[in-house]
DODREN-845197 format. One record per residue: residue number from 1; x, y, z of N, C-alpha, C, O in turn. Coordinates in Angstrom, 3 decimals. Each point is the difference from the previous one (the first is absolute). Layout:
BEGIN
<NUM <X Y Z> <X Y Z> <X Y Z> <X Y Z>>
...
END
This chain:
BEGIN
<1 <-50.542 20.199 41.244> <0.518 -0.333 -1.291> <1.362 0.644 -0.276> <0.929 -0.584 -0.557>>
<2 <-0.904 1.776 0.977> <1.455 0.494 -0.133> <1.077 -0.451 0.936> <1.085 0.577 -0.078>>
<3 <-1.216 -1.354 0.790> <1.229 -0.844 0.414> <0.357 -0.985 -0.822> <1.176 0.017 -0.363>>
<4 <-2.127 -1.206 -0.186> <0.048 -0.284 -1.144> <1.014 0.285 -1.078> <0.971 -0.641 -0.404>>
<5 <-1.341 1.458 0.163> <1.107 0.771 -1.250> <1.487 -0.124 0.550> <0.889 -0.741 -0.420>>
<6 <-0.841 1.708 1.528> <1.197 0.227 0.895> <0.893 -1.159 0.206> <1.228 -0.090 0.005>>
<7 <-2.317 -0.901 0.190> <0.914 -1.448 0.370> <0.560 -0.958 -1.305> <0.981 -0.740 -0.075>>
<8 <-2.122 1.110 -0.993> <0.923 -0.445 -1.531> <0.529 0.486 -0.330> <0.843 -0.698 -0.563>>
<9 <-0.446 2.644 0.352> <1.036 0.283 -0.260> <0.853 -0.240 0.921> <0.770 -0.715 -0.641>>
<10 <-0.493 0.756 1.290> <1.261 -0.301 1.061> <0.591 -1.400 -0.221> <1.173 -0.362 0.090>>
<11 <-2.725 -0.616 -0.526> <0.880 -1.690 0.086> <0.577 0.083 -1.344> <0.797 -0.888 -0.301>>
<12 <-1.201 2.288 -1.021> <0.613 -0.192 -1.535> <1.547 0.588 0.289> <0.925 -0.607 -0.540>>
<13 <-0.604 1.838 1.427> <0.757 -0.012 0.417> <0.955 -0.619 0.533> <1.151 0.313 -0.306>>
<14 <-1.365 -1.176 1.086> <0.916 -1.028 0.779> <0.345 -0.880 -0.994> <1.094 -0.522 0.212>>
<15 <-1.791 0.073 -1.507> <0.147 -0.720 -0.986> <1.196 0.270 -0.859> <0.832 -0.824 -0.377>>
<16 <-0.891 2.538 0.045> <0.609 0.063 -0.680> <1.289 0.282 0.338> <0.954 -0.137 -0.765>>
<17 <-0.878 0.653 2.254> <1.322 0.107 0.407> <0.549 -1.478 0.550> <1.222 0.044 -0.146>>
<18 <-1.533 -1.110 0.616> <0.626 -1.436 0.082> <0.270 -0.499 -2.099> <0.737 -0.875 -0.454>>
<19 <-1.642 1.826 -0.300> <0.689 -0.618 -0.979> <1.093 0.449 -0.315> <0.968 -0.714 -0.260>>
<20 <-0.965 2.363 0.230> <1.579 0.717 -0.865> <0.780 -0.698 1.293> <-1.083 0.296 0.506>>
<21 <1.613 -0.717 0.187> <0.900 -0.672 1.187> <0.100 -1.278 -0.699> <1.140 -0.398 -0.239>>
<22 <-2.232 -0.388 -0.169> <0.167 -1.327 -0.951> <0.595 0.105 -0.678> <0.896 -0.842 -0.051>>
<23 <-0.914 1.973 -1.029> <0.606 0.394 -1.180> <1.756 0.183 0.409> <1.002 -0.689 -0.187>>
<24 <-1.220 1.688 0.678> <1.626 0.124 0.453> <1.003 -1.133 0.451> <1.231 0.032 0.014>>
<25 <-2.113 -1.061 0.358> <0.714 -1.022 1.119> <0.772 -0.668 -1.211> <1.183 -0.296 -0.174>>
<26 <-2.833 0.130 -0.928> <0.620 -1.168 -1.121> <0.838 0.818 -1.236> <0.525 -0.512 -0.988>>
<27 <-0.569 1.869 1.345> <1.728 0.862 -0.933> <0.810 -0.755 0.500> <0.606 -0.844 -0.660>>
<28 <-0.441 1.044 2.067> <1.210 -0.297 0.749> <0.547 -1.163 -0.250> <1.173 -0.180 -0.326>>
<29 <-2.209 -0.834 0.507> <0.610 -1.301 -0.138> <0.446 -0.482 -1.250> <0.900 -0.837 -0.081>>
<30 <-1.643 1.456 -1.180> <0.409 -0.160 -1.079> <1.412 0.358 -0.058> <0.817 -0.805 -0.447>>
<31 <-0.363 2.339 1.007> <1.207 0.148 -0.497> <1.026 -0.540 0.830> <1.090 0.565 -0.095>>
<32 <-1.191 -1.657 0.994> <1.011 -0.754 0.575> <-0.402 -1.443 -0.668> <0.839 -0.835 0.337>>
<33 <-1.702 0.364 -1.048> <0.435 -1.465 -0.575> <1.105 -0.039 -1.249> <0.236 0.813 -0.893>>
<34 <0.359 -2.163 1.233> <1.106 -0.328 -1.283> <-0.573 0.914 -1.378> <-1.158 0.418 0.024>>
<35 <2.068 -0.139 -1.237> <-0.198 -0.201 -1.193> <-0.882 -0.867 -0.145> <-0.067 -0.864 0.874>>
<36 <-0.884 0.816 -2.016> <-0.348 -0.861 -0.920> <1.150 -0.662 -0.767> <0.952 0.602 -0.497>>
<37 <-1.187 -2.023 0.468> <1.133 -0.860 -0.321> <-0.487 -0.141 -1.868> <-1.189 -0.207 -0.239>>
<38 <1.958 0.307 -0.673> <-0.418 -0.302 -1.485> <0.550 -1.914 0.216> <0.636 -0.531 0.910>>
<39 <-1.216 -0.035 -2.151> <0.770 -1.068 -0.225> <0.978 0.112 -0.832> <0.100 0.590 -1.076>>
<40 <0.941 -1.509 1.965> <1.511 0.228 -0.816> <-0.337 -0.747 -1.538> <-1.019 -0.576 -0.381>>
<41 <2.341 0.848 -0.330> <-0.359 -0.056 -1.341> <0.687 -1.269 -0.231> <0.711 -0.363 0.937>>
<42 <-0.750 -0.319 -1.854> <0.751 -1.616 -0.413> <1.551 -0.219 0.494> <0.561 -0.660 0.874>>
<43 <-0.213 1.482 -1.805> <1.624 0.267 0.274> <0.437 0.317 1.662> <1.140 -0.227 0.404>>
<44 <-2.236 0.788 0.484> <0.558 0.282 1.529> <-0.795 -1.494 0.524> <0.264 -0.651 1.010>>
<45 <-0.924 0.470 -1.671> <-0.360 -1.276 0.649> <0.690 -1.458 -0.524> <-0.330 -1.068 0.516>>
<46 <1.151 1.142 -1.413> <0.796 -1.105 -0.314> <1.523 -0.085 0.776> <0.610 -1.014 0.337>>
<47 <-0.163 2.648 -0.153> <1.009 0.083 0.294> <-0.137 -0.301 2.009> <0.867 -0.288 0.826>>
<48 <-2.090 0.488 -0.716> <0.363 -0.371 1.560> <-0.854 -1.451 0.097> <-0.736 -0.309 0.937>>
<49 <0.953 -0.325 -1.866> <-0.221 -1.259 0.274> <1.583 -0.915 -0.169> <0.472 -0.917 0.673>>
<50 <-0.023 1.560 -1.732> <2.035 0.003 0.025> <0.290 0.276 1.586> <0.988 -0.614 0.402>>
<51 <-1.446 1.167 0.276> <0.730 0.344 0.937> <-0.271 -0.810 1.166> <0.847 -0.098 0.888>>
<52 <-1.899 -0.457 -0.827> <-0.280 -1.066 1.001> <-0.215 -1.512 -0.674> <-0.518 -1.004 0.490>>
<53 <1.101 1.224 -1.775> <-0.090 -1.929 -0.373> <1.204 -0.806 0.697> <-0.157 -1.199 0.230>>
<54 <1.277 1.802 0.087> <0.857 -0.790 1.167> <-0.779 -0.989 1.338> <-0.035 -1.162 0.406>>
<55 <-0.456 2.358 -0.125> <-0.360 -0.745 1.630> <-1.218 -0.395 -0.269> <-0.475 -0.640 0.939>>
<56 <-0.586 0.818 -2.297> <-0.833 -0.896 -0.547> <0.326 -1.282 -0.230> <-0.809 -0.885 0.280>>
<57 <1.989 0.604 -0.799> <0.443 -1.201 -0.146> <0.245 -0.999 0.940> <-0.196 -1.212 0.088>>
<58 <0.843 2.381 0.800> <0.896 -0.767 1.298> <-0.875 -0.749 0.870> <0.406 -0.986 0.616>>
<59 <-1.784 1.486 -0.529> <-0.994 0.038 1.024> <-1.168 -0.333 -0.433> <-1.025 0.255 0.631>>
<60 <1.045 -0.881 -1.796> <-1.269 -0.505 -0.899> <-1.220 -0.601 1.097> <-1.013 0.641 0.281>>
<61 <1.290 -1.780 0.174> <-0.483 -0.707 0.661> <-0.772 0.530 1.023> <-1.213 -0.180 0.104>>
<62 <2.005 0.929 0.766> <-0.853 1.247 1.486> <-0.747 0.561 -0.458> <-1.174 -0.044 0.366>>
<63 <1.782 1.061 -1.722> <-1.274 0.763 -0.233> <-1.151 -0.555 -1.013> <-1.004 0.713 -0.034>>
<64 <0.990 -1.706 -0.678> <-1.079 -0.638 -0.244> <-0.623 -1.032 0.997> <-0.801 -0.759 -0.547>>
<65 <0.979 0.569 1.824> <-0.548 -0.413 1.058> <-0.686 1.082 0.954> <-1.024 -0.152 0.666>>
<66 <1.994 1.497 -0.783> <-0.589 0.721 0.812> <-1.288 0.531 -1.087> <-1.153 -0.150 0.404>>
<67 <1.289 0.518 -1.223> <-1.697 0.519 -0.881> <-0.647 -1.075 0.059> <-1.165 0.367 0.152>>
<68 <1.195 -1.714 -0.181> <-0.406 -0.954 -0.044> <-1.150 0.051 1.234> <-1.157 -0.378 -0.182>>
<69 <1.584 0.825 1.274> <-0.413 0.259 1.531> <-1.334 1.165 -0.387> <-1.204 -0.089 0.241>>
<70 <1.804 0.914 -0.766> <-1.082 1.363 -0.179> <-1.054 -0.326 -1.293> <-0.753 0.911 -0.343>>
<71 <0.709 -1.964 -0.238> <-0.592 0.145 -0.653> <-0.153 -1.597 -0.681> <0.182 -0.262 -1.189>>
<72 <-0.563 -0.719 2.265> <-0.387 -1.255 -0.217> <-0.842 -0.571 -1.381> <0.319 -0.876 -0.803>>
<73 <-1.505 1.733 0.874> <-0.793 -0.815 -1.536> <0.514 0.333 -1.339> <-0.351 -0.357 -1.125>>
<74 <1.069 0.963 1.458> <1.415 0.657 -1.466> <-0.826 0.942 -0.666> <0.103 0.093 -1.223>>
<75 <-0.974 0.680 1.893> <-0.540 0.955 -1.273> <0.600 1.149 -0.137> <-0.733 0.940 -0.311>>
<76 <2.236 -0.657 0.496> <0.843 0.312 -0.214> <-0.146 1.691 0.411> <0.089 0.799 -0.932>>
<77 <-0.337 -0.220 2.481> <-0.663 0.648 -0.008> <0.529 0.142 1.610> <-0.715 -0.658 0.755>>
<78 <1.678 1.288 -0.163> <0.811 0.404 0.790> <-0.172 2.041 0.463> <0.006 1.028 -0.676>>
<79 <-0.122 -1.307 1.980> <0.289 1.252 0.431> <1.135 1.150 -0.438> <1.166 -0.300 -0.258>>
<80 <-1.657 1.576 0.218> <1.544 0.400 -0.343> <0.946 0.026 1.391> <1.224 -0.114 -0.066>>
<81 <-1.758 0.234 0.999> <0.930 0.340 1.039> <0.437 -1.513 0.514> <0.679 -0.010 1.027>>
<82 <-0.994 -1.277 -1.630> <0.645 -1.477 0.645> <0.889 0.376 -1.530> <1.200 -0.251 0.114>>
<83 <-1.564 0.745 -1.346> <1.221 0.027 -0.781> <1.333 0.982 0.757> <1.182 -0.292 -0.179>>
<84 <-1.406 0.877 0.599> <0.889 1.117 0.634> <0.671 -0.996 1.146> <1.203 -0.259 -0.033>>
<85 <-2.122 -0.296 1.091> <0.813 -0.971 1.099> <0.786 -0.741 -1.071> <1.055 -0.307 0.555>>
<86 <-1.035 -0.081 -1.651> <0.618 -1.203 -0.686> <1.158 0.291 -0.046> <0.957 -0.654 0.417>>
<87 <-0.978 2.361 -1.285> <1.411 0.306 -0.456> <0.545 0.082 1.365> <0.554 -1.080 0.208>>
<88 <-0.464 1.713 0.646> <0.447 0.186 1.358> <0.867 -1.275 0.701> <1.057 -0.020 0.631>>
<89 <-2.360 -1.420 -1.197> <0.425 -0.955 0.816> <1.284 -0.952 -0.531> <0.718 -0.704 0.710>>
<90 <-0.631 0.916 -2.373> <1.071 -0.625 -0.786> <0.979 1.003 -0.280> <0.751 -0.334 -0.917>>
<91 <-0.503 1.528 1.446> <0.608 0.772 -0.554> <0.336 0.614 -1.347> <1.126 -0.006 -0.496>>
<92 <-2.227 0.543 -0.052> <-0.318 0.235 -1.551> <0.965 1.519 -0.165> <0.229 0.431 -1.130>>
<93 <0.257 0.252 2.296> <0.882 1.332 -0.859> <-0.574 0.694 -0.315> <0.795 0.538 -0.771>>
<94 <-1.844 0.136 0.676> <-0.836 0.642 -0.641> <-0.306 1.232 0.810> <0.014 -0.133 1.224>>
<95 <-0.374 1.679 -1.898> <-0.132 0.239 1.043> <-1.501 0.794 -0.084> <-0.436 0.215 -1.131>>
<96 <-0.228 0.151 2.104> <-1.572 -0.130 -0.179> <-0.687 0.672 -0.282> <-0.954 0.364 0.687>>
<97 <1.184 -0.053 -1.603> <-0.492 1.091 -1.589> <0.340 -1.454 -1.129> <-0.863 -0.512 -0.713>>
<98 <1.854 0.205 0.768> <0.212 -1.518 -0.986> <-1.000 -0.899 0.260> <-0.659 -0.570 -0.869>>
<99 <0.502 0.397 2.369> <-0.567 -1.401 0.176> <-1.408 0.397 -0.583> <-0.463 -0.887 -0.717>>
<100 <-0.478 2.209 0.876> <-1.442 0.693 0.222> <0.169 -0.298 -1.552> <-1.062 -0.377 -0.495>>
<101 <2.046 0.443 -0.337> <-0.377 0.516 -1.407> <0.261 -1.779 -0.716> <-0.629 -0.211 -1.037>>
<102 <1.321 -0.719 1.465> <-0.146 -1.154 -0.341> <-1.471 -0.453 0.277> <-0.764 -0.259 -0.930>>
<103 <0.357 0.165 2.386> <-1.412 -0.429 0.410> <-0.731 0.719 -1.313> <-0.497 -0.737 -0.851>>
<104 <0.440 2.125 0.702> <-1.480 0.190 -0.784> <0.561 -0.656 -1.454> <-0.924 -0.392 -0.713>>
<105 <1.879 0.259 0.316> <0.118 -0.835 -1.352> <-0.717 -1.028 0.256> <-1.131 -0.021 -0.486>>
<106 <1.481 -0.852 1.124> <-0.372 -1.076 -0.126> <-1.677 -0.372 0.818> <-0.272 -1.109 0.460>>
<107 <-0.454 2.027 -0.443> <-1.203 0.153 0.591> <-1.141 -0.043 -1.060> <-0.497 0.956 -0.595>>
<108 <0.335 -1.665 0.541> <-1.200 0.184 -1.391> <-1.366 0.725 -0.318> <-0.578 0.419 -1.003>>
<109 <0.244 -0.513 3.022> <-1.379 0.415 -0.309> <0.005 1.553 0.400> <-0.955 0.777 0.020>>
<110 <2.585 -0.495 0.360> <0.206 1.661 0.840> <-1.030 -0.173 0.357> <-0.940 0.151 -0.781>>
<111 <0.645 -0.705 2.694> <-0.743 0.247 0.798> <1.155 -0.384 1.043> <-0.596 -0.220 1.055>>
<112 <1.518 0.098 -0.922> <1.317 -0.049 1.317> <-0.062 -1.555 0.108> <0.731 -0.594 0.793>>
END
C-alpha cells in the first residue's frame, strides 16, 4: 500500500509541476500578443473612409465583384483577413492599424 501513496504523490507532483510550466508558457505568450484593439470612434471612422473614397470610386465595380466572390448569398458577412486582401488588392493606402480599425467598425457582430 505504501507504494501506492508514493506513486500518487509523485503523479500530484508531476501535475503540478507540468502545470506552473503551463502557467508560465501562457504569461509569456500573453505578453507577446498585439494590444487589444478598442473600436475606433465615428469621427476616425468617417475620416478614413475620406481617405479611401477616391479609389472607392475609381474601382467600384472590382471591389463589389470581388466581396461579391466572398460572400455570394449577400448575408453580408465577409472575413476580416479577405477584407484586408481587398485593401491590398485595390490599393486602399491605409496603413494596418487603419485597415484593423475600419474592419472592426464595420463588423457588427465583433466576431472577425
Amino acid at each position: 500500500m505504501p507504494a501506492f501513496y508514493q506513486a500518487r504523490k509523485q503523479a500530484r507532483d508531476d501535475y503540478e509541476t507540468k502545470l506552473l510550466h503551463r502557467a508560465e508558457a501562457d504569461r509569456e505568450l500573453r505578453r507577446q500578443l498585439p494590444p487589444v484593439w478598442q473600436e475606433p470612434s465615428k469621427e476616425q471612422v468617417d475620416c478614413l473612409c475620406l481617405q479611401i473614397s477616391s479609389a472607392m470610386n475609381s474601382s467600384w465595380q472590382a471591389i463589389k465583384s470581388f466581396f461579391l466572390r466572398a460572400d455570394p448569398d449577400g448575408r453580408t458577412s465577409v472575413l476580416r483577413s479577405y477584407f484586408m486582401e481587398a485593401a491590398k488588392r485595390f490599393s486602399l493606402n491605409l496603413s494596418s492599424k487603419e485597415l484593423f480599425d475600419l474592419a472592426l467598425a464595420f463588423d457588427k457582430k465583433k466576431n472577425g
